[in-house]
C-alpha positions, 0 to 999 in steps of 0.5 A: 543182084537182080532184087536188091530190096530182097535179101539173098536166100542163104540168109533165110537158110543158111548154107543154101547155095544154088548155081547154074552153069554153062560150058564148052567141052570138047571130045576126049583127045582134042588137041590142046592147041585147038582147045586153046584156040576156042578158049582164046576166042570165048574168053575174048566175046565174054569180056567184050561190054555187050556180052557182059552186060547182057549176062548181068542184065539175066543174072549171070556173070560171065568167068571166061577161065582156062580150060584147066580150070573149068576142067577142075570145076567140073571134077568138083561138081561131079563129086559133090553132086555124086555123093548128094545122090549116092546118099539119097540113093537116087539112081536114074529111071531105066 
């Protein structure tokens, strides 16, 4: 916690959630063993103490997961934030 004097903000109001993310993606149809490869080498500098730290230190923390899993991370994001839009009827500006 950056400001541990200060409560979180889903204290003040209840169900508030707010997450930014980073990720590698790769084009459809790379192969495994190559997605594989790159994850091997991500996972390994996010553990290391200096990448780690400097993520805390900027408020961030570091997942490091499989590829599986961020593949179904980014379905749920999308569905989530697919129905916000669809249920405020906001369309992208031509």
């Amino acid at each position: 916690m950056l400001v541990p004097e200060l409560p979180p903000v889903a204290e003040t109001l209840p169900g508030f959630e707010m997450l930014s993310w980073l990720g590698l993606v790769a084009p459809l149809g790379t192969p495994k063993e190559i997605v594989a490869l790159i994850n091997s080498a991500v996972v390994k500098v996010l553990k290391t103490p200096e990448v780690r730290d400097r993520l805390l230190g900027m408020g961030a923390e570091a997942v490091g997961n499989t590829p599986e899993e961020f593949g179904a991370f980014l379905r749920s994001e999308t569905a989530k934030w697919g129905k916000v839009l669809r249920d405020a009827d906001i369309r992208p500006s031509q």
